[in-house]
C-alpha positions as protocol buffer text, in pm:
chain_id: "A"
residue {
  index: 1
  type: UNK
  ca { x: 7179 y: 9104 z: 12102 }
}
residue {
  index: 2
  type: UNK
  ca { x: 6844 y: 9155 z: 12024 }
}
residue {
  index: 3
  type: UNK
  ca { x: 6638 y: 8945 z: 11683 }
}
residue {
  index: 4
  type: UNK
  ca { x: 6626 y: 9305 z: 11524 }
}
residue {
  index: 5
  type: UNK
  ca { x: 7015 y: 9336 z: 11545 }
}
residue {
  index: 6
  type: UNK
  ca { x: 7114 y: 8961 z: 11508 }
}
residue {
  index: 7
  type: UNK
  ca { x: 6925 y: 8982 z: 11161 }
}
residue {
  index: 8
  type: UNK
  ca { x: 7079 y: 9284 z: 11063 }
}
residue {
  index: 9
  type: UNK
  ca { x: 7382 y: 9139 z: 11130 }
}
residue {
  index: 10
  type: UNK
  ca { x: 7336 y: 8829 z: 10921 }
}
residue {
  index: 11
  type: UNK
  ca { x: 7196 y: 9035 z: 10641 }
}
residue {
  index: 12
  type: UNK
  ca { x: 7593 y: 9272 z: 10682 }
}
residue {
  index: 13
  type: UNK
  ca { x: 7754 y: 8918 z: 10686 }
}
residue {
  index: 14
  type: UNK
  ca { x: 7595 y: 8771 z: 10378 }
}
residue {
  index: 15
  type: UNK
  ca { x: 7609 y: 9088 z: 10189 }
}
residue {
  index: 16
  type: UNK
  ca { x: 7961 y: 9139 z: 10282 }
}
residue {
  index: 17
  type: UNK
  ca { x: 8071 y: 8809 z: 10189 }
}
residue {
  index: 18
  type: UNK
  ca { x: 7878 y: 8819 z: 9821 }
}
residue {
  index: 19
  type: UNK
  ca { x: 8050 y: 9155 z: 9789 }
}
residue {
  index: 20
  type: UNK
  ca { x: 8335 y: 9151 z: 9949 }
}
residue {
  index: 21
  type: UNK
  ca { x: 8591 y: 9264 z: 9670 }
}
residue {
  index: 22
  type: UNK
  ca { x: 8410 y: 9603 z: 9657 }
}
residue {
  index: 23
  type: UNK
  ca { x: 8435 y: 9878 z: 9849 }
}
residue {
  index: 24
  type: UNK
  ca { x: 8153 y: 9943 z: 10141 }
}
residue {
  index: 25
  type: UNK
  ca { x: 8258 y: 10228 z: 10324 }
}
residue {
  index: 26
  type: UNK
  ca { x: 8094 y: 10360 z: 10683 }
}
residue {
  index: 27
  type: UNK
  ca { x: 8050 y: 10644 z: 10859 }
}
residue {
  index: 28
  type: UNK
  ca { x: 8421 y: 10751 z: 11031 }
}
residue {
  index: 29
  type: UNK
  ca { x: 8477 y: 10883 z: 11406 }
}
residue {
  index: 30
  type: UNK
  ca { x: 8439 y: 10776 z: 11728 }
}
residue {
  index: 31
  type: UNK
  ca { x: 8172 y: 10529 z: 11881 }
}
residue {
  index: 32
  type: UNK
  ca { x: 8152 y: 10458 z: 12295 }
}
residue {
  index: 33
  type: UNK
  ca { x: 8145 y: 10069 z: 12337 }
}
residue {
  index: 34
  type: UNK
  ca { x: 7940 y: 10034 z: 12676 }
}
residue {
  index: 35
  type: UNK
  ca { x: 8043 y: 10286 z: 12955 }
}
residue {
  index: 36
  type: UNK
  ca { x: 8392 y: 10369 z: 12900 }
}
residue {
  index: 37
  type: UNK
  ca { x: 8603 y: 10568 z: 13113 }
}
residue {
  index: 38
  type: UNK
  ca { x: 8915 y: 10817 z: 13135 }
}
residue {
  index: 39
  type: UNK
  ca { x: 9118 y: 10515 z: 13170 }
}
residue {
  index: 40
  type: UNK
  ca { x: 8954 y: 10301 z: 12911 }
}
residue {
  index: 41
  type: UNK
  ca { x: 9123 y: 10107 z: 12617 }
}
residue {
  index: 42
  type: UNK
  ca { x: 9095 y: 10287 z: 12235 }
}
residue {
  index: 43
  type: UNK
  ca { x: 9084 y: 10077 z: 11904 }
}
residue {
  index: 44
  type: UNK
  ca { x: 9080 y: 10224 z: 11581 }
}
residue {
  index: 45
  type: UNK
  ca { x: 8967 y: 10017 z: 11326 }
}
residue {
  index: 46
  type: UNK
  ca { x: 8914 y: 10049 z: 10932 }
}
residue {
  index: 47
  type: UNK
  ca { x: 8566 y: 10208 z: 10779 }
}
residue {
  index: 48
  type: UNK
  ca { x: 8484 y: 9901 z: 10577 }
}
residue {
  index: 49
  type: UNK
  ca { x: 8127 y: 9818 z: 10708 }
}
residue {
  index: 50
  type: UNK
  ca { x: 8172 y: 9440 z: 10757 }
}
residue {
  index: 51
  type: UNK
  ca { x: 8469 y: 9485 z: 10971 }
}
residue {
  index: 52
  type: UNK
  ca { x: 8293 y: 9743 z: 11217 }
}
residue {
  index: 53
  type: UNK
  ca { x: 8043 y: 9572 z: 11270 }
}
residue {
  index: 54
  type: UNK
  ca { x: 8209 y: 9251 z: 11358 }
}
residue {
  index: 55
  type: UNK
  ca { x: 8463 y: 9407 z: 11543 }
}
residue {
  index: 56
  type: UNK
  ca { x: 8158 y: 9594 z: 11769 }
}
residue {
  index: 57
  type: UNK
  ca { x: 8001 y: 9291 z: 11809 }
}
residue {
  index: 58
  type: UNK
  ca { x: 8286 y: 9118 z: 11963 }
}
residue {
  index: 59
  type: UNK
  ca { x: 8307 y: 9405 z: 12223 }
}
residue {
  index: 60
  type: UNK
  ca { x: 8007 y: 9410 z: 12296 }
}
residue {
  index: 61
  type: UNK
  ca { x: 7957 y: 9046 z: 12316 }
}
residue {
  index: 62
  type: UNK
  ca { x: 8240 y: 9055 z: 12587 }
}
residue {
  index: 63
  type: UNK
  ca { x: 8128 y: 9419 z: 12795 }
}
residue {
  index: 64
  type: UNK
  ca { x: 8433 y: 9546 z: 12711 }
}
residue {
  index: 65
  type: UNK
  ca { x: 8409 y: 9910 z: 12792 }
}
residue {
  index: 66
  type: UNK
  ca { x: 8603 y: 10121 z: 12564 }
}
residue {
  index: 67
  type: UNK
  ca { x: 8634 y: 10350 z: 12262 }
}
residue {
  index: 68
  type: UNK
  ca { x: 8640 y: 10241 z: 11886 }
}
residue {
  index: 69
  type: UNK
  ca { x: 8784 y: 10489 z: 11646 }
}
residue {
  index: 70
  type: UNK
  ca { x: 8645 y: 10367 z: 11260 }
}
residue {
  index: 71
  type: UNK
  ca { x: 8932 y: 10564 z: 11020 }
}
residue {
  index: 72
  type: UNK
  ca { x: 8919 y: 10646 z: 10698 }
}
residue {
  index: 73
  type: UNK
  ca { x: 9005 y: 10312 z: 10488 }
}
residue {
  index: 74
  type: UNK
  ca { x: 8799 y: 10408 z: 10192 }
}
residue {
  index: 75
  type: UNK
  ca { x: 8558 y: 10125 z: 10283 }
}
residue {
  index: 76
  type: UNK
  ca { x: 8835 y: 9859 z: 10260 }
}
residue {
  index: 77
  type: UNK
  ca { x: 8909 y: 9635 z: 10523 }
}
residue {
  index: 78
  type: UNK
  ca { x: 9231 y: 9699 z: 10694 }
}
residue {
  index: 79
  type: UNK
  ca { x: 9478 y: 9467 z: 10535 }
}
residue {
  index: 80
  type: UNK
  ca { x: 9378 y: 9584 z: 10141 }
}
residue {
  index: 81
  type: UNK
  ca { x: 9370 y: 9935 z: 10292 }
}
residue {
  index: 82
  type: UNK
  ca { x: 9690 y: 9960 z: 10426 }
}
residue {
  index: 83
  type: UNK
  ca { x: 9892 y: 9737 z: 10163 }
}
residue {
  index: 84
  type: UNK
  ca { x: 9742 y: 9993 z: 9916 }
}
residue {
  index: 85
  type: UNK
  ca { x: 9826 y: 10258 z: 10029 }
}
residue {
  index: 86
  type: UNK
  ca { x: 9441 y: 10350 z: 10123 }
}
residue {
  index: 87
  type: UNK
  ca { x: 9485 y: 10316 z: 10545 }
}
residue {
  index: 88
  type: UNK
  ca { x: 9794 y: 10518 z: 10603 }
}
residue {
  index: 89
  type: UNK
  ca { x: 9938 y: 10741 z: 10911 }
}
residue {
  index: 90
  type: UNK
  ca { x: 9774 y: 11045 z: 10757 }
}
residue {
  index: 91
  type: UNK
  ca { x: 9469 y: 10860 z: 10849 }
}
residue {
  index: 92
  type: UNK
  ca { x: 9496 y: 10761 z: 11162 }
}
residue {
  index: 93
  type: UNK
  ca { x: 9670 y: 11079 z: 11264 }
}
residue {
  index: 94
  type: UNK
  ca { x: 9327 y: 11291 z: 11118 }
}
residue {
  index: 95
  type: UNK
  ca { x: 9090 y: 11048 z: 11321 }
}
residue {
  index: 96
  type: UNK
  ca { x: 9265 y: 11143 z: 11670 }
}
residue {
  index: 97
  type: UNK
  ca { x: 9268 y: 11486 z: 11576 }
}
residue {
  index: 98
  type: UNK
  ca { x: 8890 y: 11475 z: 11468 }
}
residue {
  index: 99
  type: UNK
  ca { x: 8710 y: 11239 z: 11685 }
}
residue {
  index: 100
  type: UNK
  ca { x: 8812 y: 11408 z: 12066 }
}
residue {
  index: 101
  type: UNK
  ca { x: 8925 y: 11123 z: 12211 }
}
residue {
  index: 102
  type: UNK
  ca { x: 9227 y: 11342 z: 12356 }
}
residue {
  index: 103
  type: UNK
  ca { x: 8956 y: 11452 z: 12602 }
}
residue {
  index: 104
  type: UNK
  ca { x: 8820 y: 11225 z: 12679 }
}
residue {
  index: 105
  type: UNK
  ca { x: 9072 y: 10941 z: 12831 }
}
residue {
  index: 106
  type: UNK
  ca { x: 9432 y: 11035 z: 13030 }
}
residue {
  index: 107
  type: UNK
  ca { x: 9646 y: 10785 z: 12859 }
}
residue {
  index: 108
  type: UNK
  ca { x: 9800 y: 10802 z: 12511 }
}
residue {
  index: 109
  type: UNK
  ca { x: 9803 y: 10415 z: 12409 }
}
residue {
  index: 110
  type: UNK
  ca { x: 9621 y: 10357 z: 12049 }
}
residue {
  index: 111
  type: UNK
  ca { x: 9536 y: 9992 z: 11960 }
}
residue {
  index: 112
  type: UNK
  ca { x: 9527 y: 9882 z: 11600 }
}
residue {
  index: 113
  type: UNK
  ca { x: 9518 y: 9571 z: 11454 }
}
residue {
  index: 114
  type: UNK
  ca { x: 9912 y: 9402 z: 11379 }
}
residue {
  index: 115
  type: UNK
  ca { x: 9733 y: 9413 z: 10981 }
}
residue {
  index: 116
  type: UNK
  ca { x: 9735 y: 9765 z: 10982 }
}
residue {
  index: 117
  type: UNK
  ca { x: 10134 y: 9727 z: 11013 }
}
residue {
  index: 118
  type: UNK
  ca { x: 10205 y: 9686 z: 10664 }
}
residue {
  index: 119
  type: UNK
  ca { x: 10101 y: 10068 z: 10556 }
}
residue {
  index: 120
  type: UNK
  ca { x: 10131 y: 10228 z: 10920 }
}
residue {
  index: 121
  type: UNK
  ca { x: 10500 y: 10384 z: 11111 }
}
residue {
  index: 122
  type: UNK
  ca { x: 10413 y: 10367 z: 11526 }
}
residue {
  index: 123
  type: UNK
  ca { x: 10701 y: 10615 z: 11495 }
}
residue {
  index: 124
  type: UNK
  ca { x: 10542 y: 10836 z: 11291 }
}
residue {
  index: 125
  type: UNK
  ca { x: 10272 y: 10831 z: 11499 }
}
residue {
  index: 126
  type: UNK
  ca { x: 10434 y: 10906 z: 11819 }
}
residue {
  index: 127
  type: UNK
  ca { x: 10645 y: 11166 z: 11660 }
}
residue {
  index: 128
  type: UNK
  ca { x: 10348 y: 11364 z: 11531 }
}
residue {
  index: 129
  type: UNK
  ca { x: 10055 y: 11296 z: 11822 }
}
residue {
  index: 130
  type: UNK
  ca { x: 10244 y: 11174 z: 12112 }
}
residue {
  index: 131
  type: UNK
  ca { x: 10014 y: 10857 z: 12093 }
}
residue {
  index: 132
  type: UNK
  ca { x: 10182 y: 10477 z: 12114 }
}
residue {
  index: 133
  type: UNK
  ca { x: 10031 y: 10277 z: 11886 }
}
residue {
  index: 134
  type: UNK
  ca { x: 9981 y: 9897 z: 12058 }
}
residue {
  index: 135
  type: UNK
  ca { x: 9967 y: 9653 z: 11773 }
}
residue {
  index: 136
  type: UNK
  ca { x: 9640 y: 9454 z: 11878 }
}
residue {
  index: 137
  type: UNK
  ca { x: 9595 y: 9079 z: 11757 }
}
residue {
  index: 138
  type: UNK
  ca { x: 9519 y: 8961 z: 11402 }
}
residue {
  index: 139
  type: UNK
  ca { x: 9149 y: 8859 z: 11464 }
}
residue {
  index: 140
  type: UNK
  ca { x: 8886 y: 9067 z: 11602 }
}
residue {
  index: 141
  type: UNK
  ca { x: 8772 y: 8740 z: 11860 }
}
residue {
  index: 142
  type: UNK
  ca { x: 9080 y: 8749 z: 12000 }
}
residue {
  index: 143
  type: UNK
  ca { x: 9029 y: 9077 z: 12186 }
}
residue {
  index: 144
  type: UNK
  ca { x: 8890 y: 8959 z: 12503 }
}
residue {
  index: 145
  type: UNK
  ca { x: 9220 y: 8703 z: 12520 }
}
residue {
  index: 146
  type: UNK
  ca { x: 9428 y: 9010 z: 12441 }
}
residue {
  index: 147
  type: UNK
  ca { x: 9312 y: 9266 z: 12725 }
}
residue {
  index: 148
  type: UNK
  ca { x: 9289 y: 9006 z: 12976 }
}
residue {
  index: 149
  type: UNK
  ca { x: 9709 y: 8934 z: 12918 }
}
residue {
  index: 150
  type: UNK
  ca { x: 9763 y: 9289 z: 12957 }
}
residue {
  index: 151
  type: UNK
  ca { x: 9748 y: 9398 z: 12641 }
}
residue {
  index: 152
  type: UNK
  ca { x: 10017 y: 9126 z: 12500 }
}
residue {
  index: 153
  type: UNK
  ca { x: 9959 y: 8912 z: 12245 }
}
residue {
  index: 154
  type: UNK
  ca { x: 10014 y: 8552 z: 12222 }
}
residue {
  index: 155
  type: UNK
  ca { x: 10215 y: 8349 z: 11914 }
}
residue {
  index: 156
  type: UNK
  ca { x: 9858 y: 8180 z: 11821 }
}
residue {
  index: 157
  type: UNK
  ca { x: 9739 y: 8615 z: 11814 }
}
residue {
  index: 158
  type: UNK
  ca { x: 10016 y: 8709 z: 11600 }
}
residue {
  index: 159
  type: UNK
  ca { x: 9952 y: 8438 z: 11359 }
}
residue {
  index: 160
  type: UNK
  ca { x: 9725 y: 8481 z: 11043 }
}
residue {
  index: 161
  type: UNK
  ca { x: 9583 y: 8171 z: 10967 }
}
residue {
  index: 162
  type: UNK
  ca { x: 9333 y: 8093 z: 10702 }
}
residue {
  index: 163
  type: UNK
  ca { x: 9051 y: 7804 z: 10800 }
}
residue {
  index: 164
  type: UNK
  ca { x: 8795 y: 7649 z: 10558 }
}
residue {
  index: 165
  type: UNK
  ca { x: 8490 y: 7904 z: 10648 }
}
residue {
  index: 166
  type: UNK
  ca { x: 8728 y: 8211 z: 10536 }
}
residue {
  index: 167
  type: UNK
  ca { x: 8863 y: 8052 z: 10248 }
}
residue {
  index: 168
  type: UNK
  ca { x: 8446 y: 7953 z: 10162 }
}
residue {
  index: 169
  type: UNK
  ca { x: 8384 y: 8324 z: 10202 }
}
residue {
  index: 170
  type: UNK
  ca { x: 8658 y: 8411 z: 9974 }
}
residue {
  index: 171
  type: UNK
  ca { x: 8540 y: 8184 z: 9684 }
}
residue {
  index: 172
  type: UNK
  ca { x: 8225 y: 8267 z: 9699 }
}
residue {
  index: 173
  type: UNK
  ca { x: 8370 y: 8672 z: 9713 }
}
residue {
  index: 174
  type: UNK
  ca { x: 8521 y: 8575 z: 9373 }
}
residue {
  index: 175
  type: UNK
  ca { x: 8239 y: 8390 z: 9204 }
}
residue {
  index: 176
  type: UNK
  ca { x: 7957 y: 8584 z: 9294 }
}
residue {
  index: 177
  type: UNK
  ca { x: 8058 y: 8891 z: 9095 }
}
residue {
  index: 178
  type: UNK
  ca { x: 8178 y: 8686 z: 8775 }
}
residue {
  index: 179
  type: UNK
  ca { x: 7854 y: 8502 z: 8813 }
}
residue {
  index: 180
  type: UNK
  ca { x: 7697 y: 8756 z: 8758 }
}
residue {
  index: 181
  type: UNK
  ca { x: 7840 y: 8904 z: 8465 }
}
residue {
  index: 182
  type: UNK
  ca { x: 7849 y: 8595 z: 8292 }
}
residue {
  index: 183
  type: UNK
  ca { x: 7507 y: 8538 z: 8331 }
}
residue {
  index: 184
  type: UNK
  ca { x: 7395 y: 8925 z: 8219 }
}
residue {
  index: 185
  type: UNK
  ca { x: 7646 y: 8815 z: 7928 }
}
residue {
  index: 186
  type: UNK
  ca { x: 7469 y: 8473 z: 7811 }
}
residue {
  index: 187
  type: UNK
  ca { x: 7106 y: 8615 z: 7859 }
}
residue {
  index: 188
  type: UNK
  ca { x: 7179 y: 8968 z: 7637 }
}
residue {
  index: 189
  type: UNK
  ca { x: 7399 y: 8718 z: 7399 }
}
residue {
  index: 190
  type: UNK
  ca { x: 7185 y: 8419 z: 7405 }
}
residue {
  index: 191
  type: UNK
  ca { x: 6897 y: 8455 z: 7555 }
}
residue {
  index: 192
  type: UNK
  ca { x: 6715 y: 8141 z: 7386 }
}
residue {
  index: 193
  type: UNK
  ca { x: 6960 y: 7992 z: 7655 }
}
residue {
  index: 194
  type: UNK
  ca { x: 6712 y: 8078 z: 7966 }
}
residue {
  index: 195
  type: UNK
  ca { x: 6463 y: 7848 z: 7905 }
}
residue {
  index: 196
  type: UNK
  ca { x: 6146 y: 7913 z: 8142 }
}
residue {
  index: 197
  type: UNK
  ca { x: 6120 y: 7732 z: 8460 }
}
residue {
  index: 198
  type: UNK
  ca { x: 5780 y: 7603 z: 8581 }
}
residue {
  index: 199
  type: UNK
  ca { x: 5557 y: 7726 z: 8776 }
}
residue {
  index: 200
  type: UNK
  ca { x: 5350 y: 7518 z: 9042 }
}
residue {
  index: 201
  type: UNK
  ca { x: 4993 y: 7492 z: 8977 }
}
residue {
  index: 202
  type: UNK
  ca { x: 4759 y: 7456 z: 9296 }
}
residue {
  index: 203
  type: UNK
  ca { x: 4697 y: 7109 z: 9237 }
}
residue {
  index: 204
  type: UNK
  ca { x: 5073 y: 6952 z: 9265 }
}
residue {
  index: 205
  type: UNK
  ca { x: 5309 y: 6929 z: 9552 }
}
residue {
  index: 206
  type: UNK
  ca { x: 5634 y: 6915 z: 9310 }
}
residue {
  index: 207
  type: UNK
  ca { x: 5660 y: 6948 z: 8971 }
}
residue {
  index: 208
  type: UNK
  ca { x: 6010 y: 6902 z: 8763 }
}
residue {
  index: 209
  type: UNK
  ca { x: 6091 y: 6877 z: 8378 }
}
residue {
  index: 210
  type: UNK
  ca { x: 6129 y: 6517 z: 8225 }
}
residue {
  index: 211
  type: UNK
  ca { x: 6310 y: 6648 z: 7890 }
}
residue {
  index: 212
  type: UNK
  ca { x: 6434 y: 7009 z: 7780 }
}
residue {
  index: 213
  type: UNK
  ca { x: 6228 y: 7259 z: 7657 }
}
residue {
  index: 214
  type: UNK
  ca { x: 6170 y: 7280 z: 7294 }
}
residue {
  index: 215
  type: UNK
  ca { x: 6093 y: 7675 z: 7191 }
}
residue {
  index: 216
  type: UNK
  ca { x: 5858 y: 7685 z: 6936 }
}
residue {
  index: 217
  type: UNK
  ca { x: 5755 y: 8035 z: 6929 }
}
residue {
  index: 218
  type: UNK
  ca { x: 5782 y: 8296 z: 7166 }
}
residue {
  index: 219
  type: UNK
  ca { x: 5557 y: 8187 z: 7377 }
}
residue {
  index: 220
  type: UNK
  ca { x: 5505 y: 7863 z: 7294 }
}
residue {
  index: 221
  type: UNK
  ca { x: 5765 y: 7618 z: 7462 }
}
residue {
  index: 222
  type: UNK
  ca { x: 5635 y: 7238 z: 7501 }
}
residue {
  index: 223
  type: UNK
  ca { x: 5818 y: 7045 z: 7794 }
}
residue {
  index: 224
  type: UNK
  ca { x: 5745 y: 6700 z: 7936 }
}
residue {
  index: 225
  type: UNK
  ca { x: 5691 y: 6675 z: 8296 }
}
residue {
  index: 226
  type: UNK
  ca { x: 5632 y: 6478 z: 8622 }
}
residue {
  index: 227
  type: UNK
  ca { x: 5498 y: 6612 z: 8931 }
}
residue {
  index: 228
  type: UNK
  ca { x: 5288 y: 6465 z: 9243 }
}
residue {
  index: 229
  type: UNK
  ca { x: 4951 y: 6543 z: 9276 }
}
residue {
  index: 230
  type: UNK
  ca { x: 4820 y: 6701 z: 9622 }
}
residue {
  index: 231
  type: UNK
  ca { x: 4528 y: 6483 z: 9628 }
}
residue {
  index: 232
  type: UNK
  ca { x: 4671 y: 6170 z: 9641 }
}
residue {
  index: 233
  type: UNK
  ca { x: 5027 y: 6218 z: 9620 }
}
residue {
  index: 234
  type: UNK
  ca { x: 5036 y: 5987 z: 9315 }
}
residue {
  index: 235
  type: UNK
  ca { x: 5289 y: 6003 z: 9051 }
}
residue {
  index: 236
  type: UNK
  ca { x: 5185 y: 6128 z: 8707 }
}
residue {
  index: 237
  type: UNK
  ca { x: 5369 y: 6263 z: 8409 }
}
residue {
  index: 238
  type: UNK
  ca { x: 5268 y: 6448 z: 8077 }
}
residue {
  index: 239
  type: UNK
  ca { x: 5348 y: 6716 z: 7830 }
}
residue {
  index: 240
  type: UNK
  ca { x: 5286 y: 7073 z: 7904 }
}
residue {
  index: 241
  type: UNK
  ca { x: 5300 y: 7431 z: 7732 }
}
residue {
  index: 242
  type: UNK
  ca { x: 5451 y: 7681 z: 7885 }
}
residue {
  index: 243
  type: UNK
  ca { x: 5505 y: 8077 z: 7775 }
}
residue {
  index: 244
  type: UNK
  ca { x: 5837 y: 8251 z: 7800 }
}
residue {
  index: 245
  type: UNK
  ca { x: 5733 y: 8342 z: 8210 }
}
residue {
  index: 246
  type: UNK
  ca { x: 5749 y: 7987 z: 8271 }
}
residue {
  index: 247
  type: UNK
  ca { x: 5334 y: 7981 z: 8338 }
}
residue {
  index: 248
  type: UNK
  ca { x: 5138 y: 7676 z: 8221 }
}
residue {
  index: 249
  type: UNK
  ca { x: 4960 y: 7766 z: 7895 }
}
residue {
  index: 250
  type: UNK
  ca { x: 4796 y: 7379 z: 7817 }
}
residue {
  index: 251
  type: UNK
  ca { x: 4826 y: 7033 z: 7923 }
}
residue {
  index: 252
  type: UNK
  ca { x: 4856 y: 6708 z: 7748 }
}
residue {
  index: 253
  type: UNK
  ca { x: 4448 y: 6557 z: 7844 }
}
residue {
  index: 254
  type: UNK
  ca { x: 4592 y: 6191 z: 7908 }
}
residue {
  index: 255
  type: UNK
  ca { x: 4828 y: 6191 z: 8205 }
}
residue {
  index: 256
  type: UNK
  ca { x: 5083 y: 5916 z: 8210 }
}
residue {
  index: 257
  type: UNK
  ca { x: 5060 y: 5720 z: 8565 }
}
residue {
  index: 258
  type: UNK
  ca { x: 5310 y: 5455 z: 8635 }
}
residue {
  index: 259
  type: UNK
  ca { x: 5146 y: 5108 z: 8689 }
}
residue {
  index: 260
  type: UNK
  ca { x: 5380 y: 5048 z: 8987 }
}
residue {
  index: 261
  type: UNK
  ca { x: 5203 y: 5381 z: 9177 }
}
């Protein structure tokens, strides 16, 4: 994986973690995973945008030489999708029917992931495109493990588990979104609340508040301080002004210097 691509997938990962409880659809149909063949595996995945891209990476990662078919999920990943009624047969029945893949591989086995189970009938499936659906494994990294035993998953495959990093991403999927209505709440509400934050002048190497800031006007907003200087690196302390931006307006002339430094 090139930097280019590694960064864009950090930037999907982040993204799709802060946003995760919204929507982020993709563009459906079909996408050749290295140089597949008439006899070569085909998933079908959901269109949410986090999930296709971490499900390509993991074939990629592992040359697996097939064809991924991204259905319509409404931009929801495939276990919201298909418990809400938003990844259904219909869908994966129009994706075969769109994408080509009839011509382009001999066999009729579909893979989709055992989460799409809960809103998807193999038997409907069958019935209406002659396609057997193969329920793949849970996770996306389990893949690799899955073709390699033939297609047949394991008990630790089957099992949906949920370890600390997912159930970080999930908290943070929650809180980000209320953050930030709370906080567009408090600073249209109360907006004496956001009290400026201070900005380094050339001369220190860190700067932080000693007391709160007391508003006096708009942009008038005293604040004791303590920083340490460049020059020396010695510790000082004073009072400053600062405007509503948070930029240094005046300083106290006599700075405070503790005898110990």
């Amino acid at each position: 994986m090139s930097k280019i691509s590694l960064f864009k997938y950090i930037i999907v990962n982040i993204l799709g973690t802060l946003l995760r409880v919204f929507p982020w659809p993709c563009k459906t149909g079909l996408i050749k995973i290295g140089y597949p063949n008439r006899n070569s595996p085909v998933f079908v995945t959901c269109n949410y945008y986090l999930t296709v891209e971490r499900v390509k990476r993991i074939l990629r990662e592992n040359n697996i030489d097939c064809y991924l078919l991204i259905a319509n999920s409404r931009g929801i990943n495939v276990w919201c999708a298909a418990a809400g009624g938003h990844f259904t047969n219909y869908d994966v029945i129009s994706i075969l029917k769109t994408s080509g893949i009839e011509k382009l591989v001999d066999h009729r086995k579909l893979i989709l992931p055992q989460l799409a189970a809960v809103g998807i009938e193999a038997k409907i499936i069958k019935e209406k495109t002659g396609w057997n659906i193969i329920w793949g494994p849970v996770y996306a990294k389990d893949i690799p493990a899955f073709i390699k035993n033939n297609f047949k998953k394991t008990f630790e495959m089957r099992e949906t588990i949920f370890p600390l990093v997912q159930r970080v991403e999930i908290a943070i999927a929650w809180a980000f979104p209320y953050s930030i209505v709370i906080g567009l709440i408090i600073a249209f509400l109360w907006p004496e609340t956001m009290n400026p934050v201070i900005i380094s002048e050339k001369w220190e190497f860190k700067v932080e508040w000693s007391t709160n800031t007391i508003k006096l006007s708009k942009n008038e907003n005293p604040v004791g301080w303590h920083g340490i200087f460049k020059q020396d690196y010695s510790y000082k302390e004073g009072i400053a002004l600062l405007n509503e931006n948070g930029e240094l307006i005046a300083i106290s002339n006599n700075l405070l210097q503790a005898k110990e430094l």
